[in-house]
C-alpha positions as a printed NumPy array, in Angstrom:
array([[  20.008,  -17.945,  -93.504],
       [  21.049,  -17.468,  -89.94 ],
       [  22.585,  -14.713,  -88.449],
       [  25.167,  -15.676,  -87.047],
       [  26.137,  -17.553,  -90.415],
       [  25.65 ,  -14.055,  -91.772],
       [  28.11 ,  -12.808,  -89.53 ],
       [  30.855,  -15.717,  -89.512],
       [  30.958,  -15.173,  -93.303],
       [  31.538,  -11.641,  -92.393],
       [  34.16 ,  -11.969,  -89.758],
       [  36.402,  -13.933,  -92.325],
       [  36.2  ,  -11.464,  -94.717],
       [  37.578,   -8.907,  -92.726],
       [  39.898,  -11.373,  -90.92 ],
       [  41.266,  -11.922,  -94.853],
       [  41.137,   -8.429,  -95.792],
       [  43.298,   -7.769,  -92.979],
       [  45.675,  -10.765,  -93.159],
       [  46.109,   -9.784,  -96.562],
       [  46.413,   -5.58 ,  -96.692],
       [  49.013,   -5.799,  -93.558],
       [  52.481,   -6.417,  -95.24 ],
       [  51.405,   -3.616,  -97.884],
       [  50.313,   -1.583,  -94.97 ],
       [  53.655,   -2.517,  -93.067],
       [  55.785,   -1.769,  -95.514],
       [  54.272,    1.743,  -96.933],
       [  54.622,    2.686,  -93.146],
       [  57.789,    2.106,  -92.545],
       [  59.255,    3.306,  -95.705],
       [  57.35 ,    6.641,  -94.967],
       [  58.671,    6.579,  -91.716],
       [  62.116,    6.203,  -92.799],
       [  61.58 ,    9.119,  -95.153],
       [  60.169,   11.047,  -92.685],
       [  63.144,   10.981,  -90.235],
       [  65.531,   11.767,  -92.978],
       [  63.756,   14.431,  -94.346],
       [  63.802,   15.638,  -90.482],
       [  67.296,   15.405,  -90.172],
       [  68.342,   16.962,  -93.94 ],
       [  65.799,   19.5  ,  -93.521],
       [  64.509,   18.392,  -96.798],
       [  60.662,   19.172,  -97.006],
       [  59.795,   17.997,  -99.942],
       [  56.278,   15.916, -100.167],
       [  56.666,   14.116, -103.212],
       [  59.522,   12.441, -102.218],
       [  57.952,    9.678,  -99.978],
       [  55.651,    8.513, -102.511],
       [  57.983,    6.844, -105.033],
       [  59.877,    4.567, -101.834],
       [  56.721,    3.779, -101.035],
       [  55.283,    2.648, -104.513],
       [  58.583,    1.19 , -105.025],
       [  58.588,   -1.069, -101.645],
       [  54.778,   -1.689, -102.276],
       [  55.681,   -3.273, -105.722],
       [  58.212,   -5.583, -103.77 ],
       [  56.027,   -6.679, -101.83 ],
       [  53.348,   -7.445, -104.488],
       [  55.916,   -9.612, -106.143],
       [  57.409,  -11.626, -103.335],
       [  53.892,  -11.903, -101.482],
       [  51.224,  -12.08 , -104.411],
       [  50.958,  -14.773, -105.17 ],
       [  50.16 ,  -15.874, -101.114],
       [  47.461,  -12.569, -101.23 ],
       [  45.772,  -14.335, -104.207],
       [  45.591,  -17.787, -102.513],
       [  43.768,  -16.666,  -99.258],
       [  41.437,  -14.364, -101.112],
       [  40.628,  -17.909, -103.6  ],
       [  40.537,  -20.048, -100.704],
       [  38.318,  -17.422,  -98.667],
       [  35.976,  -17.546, -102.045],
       [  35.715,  -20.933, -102.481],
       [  34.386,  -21.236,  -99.098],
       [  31.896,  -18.346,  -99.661],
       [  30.735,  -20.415, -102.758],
       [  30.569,  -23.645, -100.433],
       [  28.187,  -21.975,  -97.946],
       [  26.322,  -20.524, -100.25 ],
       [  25.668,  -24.327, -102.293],
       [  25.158,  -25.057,  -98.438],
       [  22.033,  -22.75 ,  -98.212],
       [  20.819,  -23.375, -101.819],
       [  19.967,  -27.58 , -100.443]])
C-alpha cells in the first residue's frame, strides 16, 4: 500500500469525524454558553446546572440528526472496505 493511499484514507476519517461530532459540538457550546451568561447575570454559581441543558440539547440533536451521523460513518466504511478489496487484487 501507498502512502499517500494511507493517508487519503486517513484524511476522510477525520474529515467524517469532524463533519459528524460538529452539530453535537455546536450545540453543547452554545447551550453552555447560554448558561453561562445567565448564571453571570443571576449570580447563580452553580456547576451542575449546565450539564443537564446540555445532555438535554445533545439528545435533540441525536434524534433529529442520527440517523444522517450513521449514514456518513456507513458510507465512509463501505469505502474503507472497497479500498481495502482494492489492495487484496
Amino acid at each position: 500500500m501507498e502512502q499517500g493511499y494511507a493517508l487519503e484514507i486517513s484524511r476522510q476519517g477525520v474529515e467524517v469525524a469532524i463533519m459528524v461530532m460538529l452539530p453535537l459540538l455546536a450545540v453543547s457550546l452554545f447551550i453552555g454558553l447560554l448558561v453561562s451568561v445567565l448564571q453571570a447575570v443571576t449570580s447563580v454559581q452553580e456547576t451542575t446546572l449546565t450539564f443537564v441543558p446540555k445532555l438535554i440539547g445533545v439528545a435533540v440533536m441525536l434524534t433529529f440528526m442520527g440517523n444522517w451521523m450513521l449514514m456518513q460513518i456507513i458510507s465512509y466504511t463501505h469505502v474503507c472496505f472497497q479500498r481495502i478489496a482494492e489492495v487484496g487484487r
